[in-house]
N, C-alpha and C positions, 0 to 999 in steps of 0.2 A: 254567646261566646264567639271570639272572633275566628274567623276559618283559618284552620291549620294554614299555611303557607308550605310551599313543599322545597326540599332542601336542593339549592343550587347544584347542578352535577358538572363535574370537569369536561372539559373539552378531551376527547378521546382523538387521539393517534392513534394510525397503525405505526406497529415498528416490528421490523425482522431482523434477525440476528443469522447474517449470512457467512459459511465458512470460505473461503477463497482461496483459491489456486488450489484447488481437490475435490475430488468428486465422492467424498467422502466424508458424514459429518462428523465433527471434533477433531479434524486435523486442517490444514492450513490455517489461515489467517481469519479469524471472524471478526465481521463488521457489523455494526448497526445502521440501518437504511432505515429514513423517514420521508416519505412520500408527501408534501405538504402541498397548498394552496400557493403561500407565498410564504419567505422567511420571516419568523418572528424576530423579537430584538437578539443582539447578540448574544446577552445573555442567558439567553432561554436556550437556546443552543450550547451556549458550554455548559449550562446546567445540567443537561439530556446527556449530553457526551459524556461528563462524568458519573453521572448515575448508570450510562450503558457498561464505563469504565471495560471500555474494548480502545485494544491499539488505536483507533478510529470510529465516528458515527459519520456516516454519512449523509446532508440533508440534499432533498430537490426537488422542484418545484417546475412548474410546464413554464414555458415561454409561446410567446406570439406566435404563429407559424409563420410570418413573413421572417422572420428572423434568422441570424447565421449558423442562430442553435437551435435546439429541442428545448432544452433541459437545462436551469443552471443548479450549480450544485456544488458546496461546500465541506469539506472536509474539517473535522475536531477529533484532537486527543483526547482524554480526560483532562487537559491543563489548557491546551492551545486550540487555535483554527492554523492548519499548515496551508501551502503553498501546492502541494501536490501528492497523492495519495495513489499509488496504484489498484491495491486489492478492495480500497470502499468502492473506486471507480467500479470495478467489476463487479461488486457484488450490489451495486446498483443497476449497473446494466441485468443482470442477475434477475434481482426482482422486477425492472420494466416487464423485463420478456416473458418470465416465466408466468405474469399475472396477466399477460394480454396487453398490458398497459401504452406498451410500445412495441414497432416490427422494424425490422428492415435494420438498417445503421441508428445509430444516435448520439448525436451533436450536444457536446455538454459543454455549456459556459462556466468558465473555472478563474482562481485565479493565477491559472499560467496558459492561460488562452483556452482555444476550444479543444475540445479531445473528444474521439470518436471513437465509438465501440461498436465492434460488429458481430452479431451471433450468426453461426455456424450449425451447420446439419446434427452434427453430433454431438452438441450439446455446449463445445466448448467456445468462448469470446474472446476477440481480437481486439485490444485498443491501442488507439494510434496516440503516444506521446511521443513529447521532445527528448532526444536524445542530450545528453549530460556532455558538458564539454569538459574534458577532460584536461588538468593541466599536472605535470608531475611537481613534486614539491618534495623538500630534503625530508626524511624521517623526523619527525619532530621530538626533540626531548622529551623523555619521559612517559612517548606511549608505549614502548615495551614494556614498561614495567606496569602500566597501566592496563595494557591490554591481557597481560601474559605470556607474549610470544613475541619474537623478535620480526619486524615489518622486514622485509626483500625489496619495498621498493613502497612509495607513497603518491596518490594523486586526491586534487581537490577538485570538485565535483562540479564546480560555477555555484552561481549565489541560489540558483531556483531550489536545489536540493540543501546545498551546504555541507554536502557527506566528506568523510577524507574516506577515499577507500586505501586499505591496504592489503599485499597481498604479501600471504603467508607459504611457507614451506612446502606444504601438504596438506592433504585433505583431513589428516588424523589430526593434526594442529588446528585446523580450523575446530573440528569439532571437539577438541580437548578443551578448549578457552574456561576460564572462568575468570573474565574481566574485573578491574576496581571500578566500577560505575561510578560514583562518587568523582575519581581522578581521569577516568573520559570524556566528563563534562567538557576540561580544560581543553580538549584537542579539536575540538570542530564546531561550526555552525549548528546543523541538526544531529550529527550521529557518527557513528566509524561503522563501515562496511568489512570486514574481514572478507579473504576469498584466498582460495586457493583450485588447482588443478583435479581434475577427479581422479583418482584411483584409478576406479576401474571403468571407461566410457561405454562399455559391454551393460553396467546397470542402469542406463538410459539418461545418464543428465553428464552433462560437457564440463561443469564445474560446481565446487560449490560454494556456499556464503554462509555468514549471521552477520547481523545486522542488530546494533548495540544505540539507540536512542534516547537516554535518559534527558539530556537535556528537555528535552518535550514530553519530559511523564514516560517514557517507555524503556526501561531496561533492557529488554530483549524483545525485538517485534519477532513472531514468528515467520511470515513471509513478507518479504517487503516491495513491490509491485517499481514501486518507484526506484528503489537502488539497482533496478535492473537495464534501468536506461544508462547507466555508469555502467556495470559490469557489462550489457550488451557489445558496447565500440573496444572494452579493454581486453575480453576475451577472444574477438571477431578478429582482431587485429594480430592477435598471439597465433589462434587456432588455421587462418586464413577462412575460416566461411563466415558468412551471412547469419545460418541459423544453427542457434544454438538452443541449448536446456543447460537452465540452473534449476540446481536444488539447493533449496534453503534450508539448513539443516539446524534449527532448531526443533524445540520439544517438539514441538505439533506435525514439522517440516510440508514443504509445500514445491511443487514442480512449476518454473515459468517458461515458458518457450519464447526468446527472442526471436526477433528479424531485425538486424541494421537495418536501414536506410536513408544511408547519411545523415540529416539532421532530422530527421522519424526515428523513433525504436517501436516497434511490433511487439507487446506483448502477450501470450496467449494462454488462458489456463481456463479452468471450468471450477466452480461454486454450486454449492447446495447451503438451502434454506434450511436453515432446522431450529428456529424457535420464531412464534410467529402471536403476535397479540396486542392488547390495546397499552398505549401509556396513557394514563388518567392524571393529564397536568397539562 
């Protein structure tokens, strides 16, 4: 009889599923982080992203050391590959650090240039992205009634993010929203950022947000890393300081700490791992 032949086995990934902007697992923002060799085809990555079916997976792979980066590394929806991602950024750096795999700063090749993340004594990470230019823009037809609440004032965000932010009344209105998702598609690029004033600045964050993204698969991101380089310059400018804290007040909610610095935004927040195993594909 001929010898058994034995059954082809998958190629095994590691993947972790990291929470972001909290030090706390099941709240902030969680990401999927995949540590590879090198990028496989495009597909295979939106494939992974949808079956992580997290706001974000994040892929990355070492670079050269003679090079300007460490690290290049790509960001997917469950539908799309975006342009810029704050909280997979960190829960990347996240996993470097916490696994040994990287020290010090790390230089990541992206596609909205390099960005650098820095880990800190106390657990929490610093990354340096570009700050969102901000331009004002008339109330557009039809997002009050789409959003829920009447806009006080509208800005678009530049083409890297595509956001419209707008800012609302109060803090209880922000969190009152219960958008037509469906009819916010029509208003932006990638998403509308809601924000408003905080209540009370005595409970530690300067302002707060949601952050509504259907157009890219995501109806409600829970923290959004990226809309804070907009909210950074727009609140910094109102409040007169440099650094501030948003809280992102969705279900999960999540704390980021900005720093302007002119065409830099500083954001800072801390991630915990909490699902950690093989993907067999």
């Amino acid at each position: 009889m001929p010898t058994p032949q034995p059954t082809p086995q998958p190629t095994s990934h590691r993947i972790r599923v990291v929470d972001a902007f909290t030090d706390r697992p099941f709240t902030g923002n969680p990401a999927g982080v995949l540590l590879l060799d090198a990028f496989p085809d495009h597909a295979w990555l939106q494939a992974v992203a949808m079956e992580v079916n997290h706001a974000e997976t994040a892929f990355a792979h070492p670079l050269p050391a003679d090079g300007d980066a460490d690290w290049a590394l790509r960001w997917f929806t469950p539908t799309t590959e975006v342009d810029l991602c704050g909280h997979a950024t960190l829960a990347t750096a996240h996993v470097l650090h916490s696994t040994g795999t990287a020290s010090g700063p790390v230089r990541f090749a992206t596609r909205s240039g390099v960005l650098t993340a820095v880990a800190h004594a106390d657990g929490s990470l610093t990354l340096d992205f570009p700050t969102a230019p901000l331009t004002a823009t008339g109330i557009p037809d039809g997002i009050a009634e789409a959003l829920g609440a009447e806009p006080l004032c509208a800005y678009d965000t530049g083409p890297r993010c595509g956001d419209l932010l707008v800012e609302l009344a109060d803090e209880k209105t922000v969190r009152a929203l219960t958008p037509d998702h469906k009819a916010l598609v029509r208003h932006s690029g990638r998403g509308i950022i809601a924000t408003a004033l905080a209540e009370d600045p005595a409970r530690g964050y300067d302002y707060v947000s949601r952050g509504f993204f259907p157009r890219v698969g995501i109806d409600e991101d829970p923290v959004t890393g990226s809309a804070h380089t907009a909210l950074a310059p727009f609140w910094s400018e109102r409040l007169g300081r440099a650094e501030l804290t948003g809280l992102q007040a969705s279900a999960r909610t999540g704390l980021v700490r900005t720093g302007l610095r002119s065409e830099r935004t500083l954001l800072t927040g801390r991630a915990v791992t909490v699902i950690e195993g093989d993907l067999l594909a």
